[in-house]
Backbone as CSV, one residue per row, in Angstrom:
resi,resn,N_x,N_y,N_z,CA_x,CA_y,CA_z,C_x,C_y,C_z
1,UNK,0.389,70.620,36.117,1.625,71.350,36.248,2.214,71.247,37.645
2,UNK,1.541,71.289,38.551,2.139,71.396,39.844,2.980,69.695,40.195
3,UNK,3.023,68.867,39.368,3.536,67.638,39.497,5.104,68.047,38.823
4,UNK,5.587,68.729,38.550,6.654,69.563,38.175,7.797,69.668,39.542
5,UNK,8.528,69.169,39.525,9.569,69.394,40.168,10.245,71.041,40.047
6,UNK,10.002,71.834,40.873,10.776,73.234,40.687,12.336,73.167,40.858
7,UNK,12.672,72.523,41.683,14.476,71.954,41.678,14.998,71.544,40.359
8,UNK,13.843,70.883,39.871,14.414,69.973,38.900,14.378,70.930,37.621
9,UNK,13.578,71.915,37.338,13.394,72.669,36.485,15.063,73.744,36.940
10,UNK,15.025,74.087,37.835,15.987,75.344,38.160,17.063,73.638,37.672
11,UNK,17.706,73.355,37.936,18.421,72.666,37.779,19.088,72.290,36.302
12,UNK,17.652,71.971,35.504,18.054,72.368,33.874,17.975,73.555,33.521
13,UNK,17.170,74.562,33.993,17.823,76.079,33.148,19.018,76.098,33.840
14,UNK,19.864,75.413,34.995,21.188,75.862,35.033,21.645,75.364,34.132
15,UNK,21.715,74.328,33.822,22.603,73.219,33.041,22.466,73.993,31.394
16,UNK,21.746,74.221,31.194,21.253,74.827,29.936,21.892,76.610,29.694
17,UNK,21.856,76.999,31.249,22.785,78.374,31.049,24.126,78.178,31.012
18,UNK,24.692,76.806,31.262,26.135,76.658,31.237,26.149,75.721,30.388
19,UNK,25.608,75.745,29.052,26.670,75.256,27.922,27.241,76.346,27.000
20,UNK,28.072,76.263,26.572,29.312,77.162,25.823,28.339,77.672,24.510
21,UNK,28.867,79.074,24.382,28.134,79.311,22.628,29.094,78.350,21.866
22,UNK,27.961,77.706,21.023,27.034,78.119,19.741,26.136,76.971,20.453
23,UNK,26.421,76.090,21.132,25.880,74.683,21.548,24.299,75.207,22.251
24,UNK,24.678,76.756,23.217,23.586,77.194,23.949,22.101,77.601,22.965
25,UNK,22.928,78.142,22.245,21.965,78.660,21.286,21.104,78.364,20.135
26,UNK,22.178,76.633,19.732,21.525,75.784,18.800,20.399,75.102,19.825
27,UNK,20.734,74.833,20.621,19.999,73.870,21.299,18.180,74.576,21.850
28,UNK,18.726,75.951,22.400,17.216,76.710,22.390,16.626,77.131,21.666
29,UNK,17.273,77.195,20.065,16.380,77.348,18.556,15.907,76.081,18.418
30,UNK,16.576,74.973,18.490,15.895,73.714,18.032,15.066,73.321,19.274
31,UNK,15.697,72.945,20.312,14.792,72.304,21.555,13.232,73.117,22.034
32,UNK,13.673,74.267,22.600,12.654,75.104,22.868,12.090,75.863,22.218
33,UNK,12.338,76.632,20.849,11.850,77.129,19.857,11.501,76.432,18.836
34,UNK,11.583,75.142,19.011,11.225,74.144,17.708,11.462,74.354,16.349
35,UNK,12.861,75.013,16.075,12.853,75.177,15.093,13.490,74.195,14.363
36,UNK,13.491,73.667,12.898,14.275,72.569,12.460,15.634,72.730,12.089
37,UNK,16.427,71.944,11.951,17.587,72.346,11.655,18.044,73.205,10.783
38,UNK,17.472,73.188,9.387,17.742,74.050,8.214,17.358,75.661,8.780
39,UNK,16.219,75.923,9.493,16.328,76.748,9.926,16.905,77.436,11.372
40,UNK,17.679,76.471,12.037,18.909,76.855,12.391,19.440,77.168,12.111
41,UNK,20.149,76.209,11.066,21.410,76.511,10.000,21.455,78.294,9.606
42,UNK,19.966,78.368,9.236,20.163,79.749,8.563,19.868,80.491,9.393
43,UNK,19.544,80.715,10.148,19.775,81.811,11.602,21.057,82.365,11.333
44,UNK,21.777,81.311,11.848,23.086,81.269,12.376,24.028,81.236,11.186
45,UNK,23.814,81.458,10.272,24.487,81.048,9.203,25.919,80.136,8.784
46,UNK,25.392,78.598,9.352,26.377,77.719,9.703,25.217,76.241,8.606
47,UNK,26.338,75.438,8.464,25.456,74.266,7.539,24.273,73.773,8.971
48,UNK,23.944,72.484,8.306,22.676,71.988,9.032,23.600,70.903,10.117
49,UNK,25.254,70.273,9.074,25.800,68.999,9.997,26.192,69.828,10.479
50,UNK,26.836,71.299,11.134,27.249,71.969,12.067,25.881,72.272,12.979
51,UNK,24.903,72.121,12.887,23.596,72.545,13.919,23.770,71.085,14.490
52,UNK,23.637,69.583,13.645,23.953,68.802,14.243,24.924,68.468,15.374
53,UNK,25.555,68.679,14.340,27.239,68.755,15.746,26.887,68.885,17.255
54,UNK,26.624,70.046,16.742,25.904,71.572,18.158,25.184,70.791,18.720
55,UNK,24.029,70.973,18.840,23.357,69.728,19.412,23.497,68.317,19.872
56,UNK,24.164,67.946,19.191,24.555,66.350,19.899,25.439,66.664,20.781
57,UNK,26.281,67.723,20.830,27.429,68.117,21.656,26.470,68.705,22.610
58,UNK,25.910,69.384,22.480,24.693,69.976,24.121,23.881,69.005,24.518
59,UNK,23.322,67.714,23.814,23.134,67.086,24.320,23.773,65.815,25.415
60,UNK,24.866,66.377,25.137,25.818,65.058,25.906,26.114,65.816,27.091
61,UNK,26.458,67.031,26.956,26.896,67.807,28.107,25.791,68.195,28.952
62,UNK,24.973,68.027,28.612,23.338,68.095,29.650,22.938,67.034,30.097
63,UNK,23.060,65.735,29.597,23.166,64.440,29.960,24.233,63.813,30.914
64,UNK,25.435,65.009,30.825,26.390,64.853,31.944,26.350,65.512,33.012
65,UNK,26.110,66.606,33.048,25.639,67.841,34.038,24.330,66.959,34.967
66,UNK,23.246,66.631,34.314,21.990,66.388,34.920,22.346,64.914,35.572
67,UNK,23.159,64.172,34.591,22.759,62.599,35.002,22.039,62.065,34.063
68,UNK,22.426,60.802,34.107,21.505,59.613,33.233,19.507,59.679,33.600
69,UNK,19.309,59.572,34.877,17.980,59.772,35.418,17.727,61.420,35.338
70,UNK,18.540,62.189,35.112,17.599,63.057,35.327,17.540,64.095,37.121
71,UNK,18.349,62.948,37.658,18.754,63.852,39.135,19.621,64.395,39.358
């Protein structure tokens, strides 16, 4: 663990506190709560291609925020 970048961590919970609802919230049921999509879907009571959506859309915007590498 200590091979962990702490910048780099504060850096994605920022990026991750600044994406817009529903994107924030799909993304920490599926990413960090591992949950699968269907049970996204029904959390939230939205289909599964709208959890998709969500997600590919937080994923791009975290991929823009952070960078391609990651810095």
């Amino acid at each position: 663990m200590s091979d962990i970048d702490p910048r780099l961590v504060a850096r994605i919970g920022a990026a991750v506190a600044a994406l817009p609802e529903p994107e924030q919230t799909v993304f920490l049921l599926h990413a960090v709560d591992e949950h699968d999509f269907a049970t996204v879907a029904a959390r939230l009571g939205i289909g599964v291609d709208e959890v998709e959506r969500l997600l590919a859309s937080a994923l791009v915007r975290l991929g823009r925020d952070l960078g391609a590498d990651g810095r």
